[in-house]
N, C-alpha and C positions, 0 to 999 in steps of 0.2 A: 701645927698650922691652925690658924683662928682667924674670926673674922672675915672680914669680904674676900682674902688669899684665899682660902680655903674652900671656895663656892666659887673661883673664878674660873671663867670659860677657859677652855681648852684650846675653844676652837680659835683659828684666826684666819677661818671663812666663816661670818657671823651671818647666813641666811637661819638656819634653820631656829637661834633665838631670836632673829630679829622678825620671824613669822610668828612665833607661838603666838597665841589668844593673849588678849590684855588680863595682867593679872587676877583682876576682879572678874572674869568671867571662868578663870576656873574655876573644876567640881572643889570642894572639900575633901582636903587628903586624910585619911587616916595613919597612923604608925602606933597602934594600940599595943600589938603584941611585941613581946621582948626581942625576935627575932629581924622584927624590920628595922631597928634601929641602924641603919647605914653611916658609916663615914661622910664626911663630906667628899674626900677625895675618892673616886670607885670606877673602874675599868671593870663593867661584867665579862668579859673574856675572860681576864686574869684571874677572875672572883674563880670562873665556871671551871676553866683549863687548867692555868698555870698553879694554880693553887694545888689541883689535885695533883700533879707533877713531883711535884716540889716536895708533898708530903708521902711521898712513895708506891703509889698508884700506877706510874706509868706502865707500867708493865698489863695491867687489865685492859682488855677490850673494853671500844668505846664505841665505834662504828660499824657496821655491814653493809657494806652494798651486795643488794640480793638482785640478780638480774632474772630475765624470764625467758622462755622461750627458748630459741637455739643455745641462747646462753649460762640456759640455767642451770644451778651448781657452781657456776666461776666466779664466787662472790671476794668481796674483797673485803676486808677485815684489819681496822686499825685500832690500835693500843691508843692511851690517852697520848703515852709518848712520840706515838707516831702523829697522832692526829694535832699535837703542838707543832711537832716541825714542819706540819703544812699549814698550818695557819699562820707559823713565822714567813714562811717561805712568801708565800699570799701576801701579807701585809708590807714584806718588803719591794714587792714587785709593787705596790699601791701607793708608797711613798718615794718608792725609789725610779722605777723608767716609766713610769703612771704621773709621777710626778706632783700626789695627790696634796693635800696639807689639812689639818684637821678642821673639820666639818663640812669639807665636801661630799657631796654625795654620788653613792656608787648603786647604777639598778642592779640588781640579778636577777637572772632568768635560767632556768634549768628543771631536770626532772629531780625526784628526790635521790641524791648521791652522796656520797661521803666528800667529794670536793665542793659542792654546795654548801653544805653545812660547813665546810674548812671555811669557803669565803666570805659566807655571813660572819661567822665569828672573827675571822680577817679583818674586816671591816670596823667589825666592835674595837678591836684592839688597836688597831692603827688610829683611833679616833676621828674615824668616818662616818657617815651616815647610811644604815642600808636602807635601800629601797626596792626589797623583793619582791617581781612579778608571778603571776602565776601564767606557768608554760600556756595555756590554752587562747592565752590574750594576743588579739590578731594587733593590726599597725595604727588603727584609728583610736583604742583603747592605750596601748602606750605611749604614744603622740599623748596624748592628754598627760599621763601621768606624769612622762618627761619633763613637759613644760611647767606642769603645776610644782614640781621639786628638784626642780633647774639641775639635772644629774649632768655630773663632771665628768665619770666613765660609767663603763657599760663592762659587765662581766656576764658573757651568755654561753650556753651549753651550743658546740657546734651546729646543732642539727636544728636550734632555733633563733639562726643568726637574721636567717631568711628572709624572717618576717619585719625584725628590724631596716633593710635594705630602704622601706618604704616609709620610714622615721625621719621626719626634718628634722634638723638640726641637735639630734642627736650623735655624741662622741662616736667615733669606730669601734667598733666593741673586741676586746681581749675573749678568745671563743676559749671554751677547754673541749676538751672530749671530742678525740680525733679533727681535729678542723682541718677545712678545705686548706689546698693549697693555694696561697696568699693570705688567707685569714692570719692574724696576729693569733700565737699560741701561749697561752697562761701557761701550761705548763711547761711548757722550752723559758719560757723567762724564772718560772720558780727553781726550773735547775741549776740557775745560776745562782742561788741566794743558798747558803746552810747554815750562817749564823745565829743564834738566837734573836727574837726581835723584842725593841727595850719599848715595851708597852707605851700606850701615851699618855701622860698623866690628866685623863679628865674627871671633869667634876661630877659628882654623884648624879646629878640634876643637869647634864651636858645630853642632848637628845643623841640619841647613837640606833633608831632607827622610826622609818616614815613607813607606816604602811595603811594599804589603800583599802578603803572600800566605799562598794555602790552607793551611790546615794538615790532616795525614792525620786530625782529625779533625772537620775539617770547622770550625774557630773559625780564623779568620785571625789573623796573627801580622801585628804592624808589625815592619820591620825599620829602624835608626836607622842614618843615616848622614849624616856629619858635610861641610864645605865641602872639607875637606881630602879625603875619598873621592871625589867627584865628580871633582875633578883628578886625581886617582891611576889611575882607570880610563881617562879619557882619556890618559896615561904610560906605559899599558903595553901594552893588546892593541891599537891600532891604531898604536901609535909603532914595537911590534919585531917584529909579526906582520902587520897589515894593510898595515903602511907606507903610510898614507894620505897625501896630500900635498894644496898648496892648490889645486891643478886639478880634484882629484875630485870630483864629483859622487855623493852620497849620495843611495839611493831604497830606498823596502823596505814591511814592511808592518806588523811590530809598531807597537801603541798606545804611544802616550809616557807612559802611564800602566804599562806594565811597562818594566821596568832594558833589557830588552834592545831596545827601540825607545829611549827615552830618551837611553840612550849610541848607539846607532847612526844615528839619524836627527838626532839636535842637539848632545849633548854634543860628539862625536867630529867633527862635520864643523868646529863652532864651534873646538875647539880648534887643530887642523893647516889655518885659515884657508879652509876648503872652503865647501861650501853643500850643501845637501840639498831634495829633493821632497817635501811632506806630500802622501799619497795620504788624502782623506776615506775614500772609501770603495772600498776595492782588490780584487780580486779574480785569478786571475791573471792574463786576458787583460788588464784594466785592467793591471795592473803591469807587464807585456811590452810595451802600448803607449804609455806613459807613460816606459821606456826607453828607445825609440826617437824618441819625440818630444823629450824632453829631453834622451838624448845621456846617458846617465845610466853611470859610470863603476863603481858599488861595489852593490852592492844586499847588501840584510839581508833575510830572511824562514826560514821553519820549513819542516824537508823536506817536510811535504804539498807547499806551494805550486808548489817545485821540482819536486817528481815532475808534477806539475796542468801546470805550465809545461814542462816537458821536452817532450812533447807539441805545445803550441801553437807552440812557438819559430821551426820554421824558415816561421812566415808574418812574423816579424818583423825585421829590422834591431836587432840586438843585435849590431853589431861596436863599436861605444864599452865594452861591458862589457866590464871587468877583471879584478875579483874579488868572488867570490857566495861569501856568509856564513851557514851553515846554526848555527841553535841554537835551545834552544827544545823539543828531542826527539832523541833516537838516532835519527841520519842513515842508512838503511838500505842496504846496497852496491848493491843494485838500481836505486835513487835519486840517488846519487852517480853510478853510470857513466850511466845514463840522460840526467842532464843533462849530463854530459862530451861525450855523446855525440853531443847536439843542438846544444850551444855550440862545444864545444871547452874548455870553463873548467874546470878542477880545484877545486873545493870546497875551500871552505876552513869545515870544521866547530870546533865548539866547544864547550865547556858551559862555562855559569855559572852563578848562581844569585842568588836576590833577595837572600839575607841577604850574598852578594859583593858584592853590587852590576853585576856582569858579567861577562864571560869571561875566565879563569883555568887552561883547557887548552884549543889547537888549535893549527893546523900549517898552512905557509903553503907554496906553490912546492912545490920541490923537496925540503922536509920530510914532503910528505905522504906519509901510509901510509894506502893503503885498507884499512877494516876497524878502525882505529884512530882515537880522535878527534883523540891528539895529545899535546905534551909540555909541561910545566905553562910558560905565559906568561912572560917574565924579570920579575923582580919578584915571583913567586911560587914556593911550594911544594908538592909533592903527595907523597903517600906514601898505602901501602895496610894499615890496617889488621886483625890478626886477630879473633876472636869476645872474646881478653883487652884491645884497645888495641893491641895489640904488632905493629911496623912487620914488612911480611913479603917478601920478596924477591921474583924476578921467578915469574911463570905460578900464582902462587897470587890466585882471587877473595874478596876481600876489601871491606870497606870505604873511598870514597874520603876522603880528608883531604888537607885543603890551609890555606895560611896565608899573609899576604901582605900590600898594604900594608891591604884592606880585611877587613872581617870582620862578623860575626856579633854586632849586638844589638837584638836583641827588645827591644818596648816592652813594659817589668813583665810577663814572660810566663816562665814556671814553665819552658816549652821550650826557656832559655837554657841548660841543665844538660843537655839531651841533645843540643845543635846543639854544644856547644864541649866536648869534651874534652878534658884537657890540653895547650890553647894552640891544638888542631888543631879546624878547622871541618868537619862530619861533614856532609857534603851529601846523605844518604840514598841517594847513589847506588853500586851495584856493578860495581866494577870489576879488570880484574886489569892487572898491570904485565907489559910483555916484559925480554927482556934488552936493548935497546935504551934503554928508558927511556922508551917508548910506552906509551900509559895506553891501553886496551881497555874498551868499556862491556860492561857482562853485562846488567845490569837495575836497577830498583829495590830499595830493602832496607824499602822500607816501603808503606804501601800509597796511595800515590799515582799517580792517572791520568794519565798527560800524553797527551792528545789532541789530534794535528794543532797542537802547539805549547803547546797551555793545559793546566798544573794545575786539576786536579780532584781534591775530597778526597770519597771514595766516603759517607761518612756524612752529609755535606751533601748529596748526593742521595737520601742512604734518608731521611731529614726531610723532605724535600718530597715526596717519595712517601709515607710514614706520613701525611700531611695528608689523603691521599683514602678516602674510605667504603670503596673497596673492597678497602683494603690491608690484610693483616693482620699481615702482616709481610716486611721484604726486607733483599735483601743486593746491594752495586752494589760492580763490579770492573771492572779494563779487562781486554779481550779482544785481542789481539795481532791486528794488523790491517794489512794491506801497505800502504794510502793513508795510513793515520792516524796511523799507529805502534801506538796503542790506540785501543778506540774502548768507550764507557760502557754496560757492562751489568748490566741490574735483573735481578735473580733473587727473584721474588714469590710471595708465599703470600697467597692472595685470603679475605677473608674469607665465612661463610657466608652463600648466596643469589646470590654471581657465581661467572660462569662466565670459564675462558677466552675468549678472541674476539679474532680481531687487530683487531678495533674498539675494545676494553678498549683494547689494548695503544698504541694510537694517542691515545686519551684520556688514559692515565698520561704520554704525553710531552708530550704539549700540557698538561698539569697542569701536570709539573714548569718547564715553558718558564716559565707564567707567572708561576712564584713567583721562577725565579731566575735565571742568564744563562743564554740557551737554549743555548750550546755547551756546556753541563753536563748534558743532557738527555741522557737513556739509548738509544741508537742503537739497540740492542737489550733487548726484554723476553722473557725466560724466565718462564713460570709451571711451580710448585714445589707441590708436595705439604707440602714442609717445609723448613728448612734446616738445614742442616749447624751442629752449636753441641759447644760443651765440656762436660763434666761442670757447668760453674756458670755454661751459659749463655752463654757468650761466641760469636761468631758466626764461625766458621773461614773467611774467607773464600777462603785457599788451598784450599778443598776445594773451592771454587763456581770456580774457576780451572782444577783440574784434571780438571772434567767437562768433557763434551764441547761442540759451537759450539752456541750461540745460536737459538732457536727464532722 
């Protein structure tokens, strides 16, 4: 196959190409290394599953679901083979009484499960689009994403159908996991399918999923990434950095609904023949003990958790661990030796980013440098830009930019013109370069929260605070914070007839819980006389940053 056949769409529901960014506004791709060279024709399901199938694998474990509490020990454990025949079953149920057709889009929503992970990659292979929420998102956060990536169905975990109820014009949703009676059952329809399913033939470059994050002002961004990106990430940070192999056992705590669970808990084990642990619901002592009970060789999670677990560790049997993956937040050095110190394991940090698709700087063994994240992944580039664009040499802090096989595109979003300059992908974060060729975080260059791992865009918090009678006006920043990294503060101006009260202050965050994911909820409330604004009004939030802590 050659020529334009060979790069032709798949799909014949054309939103998701006919949203991509104009061509000239994407980053600069790279394909340096010998392994990214992709066909043009490429189905990452196929790549990930069926391949290893086919080549006599099926028989290894691939999945666990590890449950907690009353449940714990009743884990469920699927073989690649098994984990194919639900992903057929899945994909036939999506083309077939779903009625989907390729490049529609499907959301999901769930905790981490081995049916989850079936139906994202369902969706890869039936050549759909996924659009993975993250469980904690209330009805006014997926209202938006709905509409902004016009989803054709709805795949959600029974127990959080609920919140969808309150979704205009969103599909009826397909529930799995025990659903109400009347709820449509995914899995009473997958029992009707056993045949194999005859993959879709898309194109390398066919988008096959949208996933979402904050934007600093609070309107989330889809970012589009194509069959061909999925395999790339798995090619580069666990093939020259992780060096994961088919023995390891993956376990961790990111949702599969963010890049950085996704690739670490199923892409990444999927590809280099491994298996991984879905934790429902983890916490750290759960995750430590879930370690040890499964013998768990790689773990992923965000430096709160590590600092949380540094602590518990030495009740546990943690000699099967290898190598722990901090990303997700500026890994803090305190945090770092802490758990070196409890394990013995050297961190191995990173930063990625959603519109990456995953990690793109850290440092492994004997490369690490504490205090540094690390040196840009092979397969990619980093360089620091000045206040003109202009690349700047070492110990100057600067803007980070980077460029590689993945990149940077927004669905129809105006924010494609400040994410891509000149071929380079501008990650909002500040950092400065050594003479070694060591990237060093400084801080953010915009005003985004990352909290104990989660993006938070401060003005999607003063919305859901302006909603209460007694606001009259506010201003919400992260506050630097030794567990959290940051942690969410409102700085309010009440209007006339309330008073201060840390009773107030307990009602505004239970407000804002309800309207939106409660990890977004302001840790801390400052009551204000006023706030800090420019000659035409604009809200200085550095000045609410450079007051003093938190009341």
């Amino acid at each position: 196959m050659t020529g334009a056949a060979s790069t032709a769409s798949a799909h014949t529901d054309p939103f998701a190409r006919e949203h991509l960014p104009p061509r000239e506004e994407w980053p600069e791709l790279l394909f340096e290394l010998p392994e990214l060279q992709y066909p043009p024709r490429l189905n990452c399901a196929v790549e990930l599953l069926d391949r290893a199938v086919a080549a006599g694998h099926g028989a290894r474990p691939a999945l666990t679901g590890a449950r907690a509490g009353a449940n714990a020990g009743a884990d469920t454990t699927w073989t690649y083979a098994q984990l194919l025949d639900q992903v057929d079953r899945i994909a036939h149920v999506l083309r077939g009484p779903l009625g989907l057709v390729p490049g529609n889009r499907v959301l999901l929503r769930g905790a981490n499960t081995p049916l989850l992970a079936a139906a994202i990659l369902a969706v890869f292979k039936a050549g759909l689009v996924a659009v993975p929420t993250m469980p904690l998102l209330r009805a006014r956060e997926l209202a938006v994403i709905a509409e902004r990536a016009r989803v054709d169905a709805v795949l959600c975990a029974a127990s959080l159908c609920g919140e969808l109820d309150n979704v205009p014009g969103v599909p009826r949703p397909v529930c799995f996991g025990a659903p109400e009676p009347g709820q449509e059952s995914l899995e009473a329809l997958m029992a009707c399918h056993d045949a194999p399913f005859a993959a879709c033939d898309t194109a390398a470059i066919d988008v096959c999923l949208i996933a979402f994050t904050s934007g600093t002002t609070g309107v989330p961004k889809g970012t589009m990434h194509f069959h061909r990106d999925v395999l790339a990430i798995c090619d580069c940070f666990p093939r020259h950095t992780l060096r994961a192999g088919p023995d390891d056992l993956f376990i961790g705590t990111p949702p599969l609904a963010f890049t950085f669970g996704l690739g670490g808990l199923l892409l990444f084990p999927l590809r280099v023949g491994a298996a991984a642990v879905l934790l429902e619901k983890p916490t750290p002592e759960l995750l430590l003990a879930a370690i040890e009970r499964h013998r768990a060789t790689v773990c992923f999670t965000a430096p709160t958790f590590y600092r949380q677990m540094a602590a518990l560790a030495p009740r546990f049997d943690l000699s099967s661990l290898a190598r722990t993956v901090s990303a997700g937040e500026a890994l803090p050095l305190a945090t770092r030796q802490a758990w070196q110190d409890a394990t013995g394991l050297r961190m191995i940090d990173g930063i990625g980013a959603t519109e990456m698709l995953h990690i793109f700087i850290a440092a492994a063994g004997d490369d690490i440098r504490p205090g540094a994240t690390g040196k840009p992944v092979p397969g990619y580039r980093a360089c620091i830009l000045d206040g003109a664009g202009k690349p700047v040499g070492p110990g100057v802090v600067g803007r980070l930019a980077v460029k590689g096989p993945t990149g940077c595109r927004y669905l129809a979003d105006e924010r494609q013109r400040d994410y891509v300059v000149d071929g380079w992908n501008l990650t909002g974060d500040a950092y400065e370069m050594d003479a070694d060729g060591y990237f060093i975080y400084r801080s953010r260059t915009d005003d985004m929260i990352i909290s104990a791992g989660y993006n938070i865009a401060g003005p999607e918090v003063e919305d859901a605070l302006l909603r209460h009678p007694a606001v009259a006006e506010c201003g919400v920043i992260g506050r630097p914070d030794a567990e959290r990294g940051q942690v969410v503060e409102a700085h309010v101006v009440l209007q006339p007839g309330h008073a201060p009260s840390p009773e107030l202050a307990c009602q505004l965050q239970e407000f804002v819980k309800a309207q939106i994911a409660p990890y977004k909820y302001p840790r801390s409330v400052v009551f204000a006389q006023s706030l800090p604004r420019t000659q035409t009004g604009k809200l200085q939030r550095f000045r609410l940053r450079e007051q003093g802590g938190a009341a």
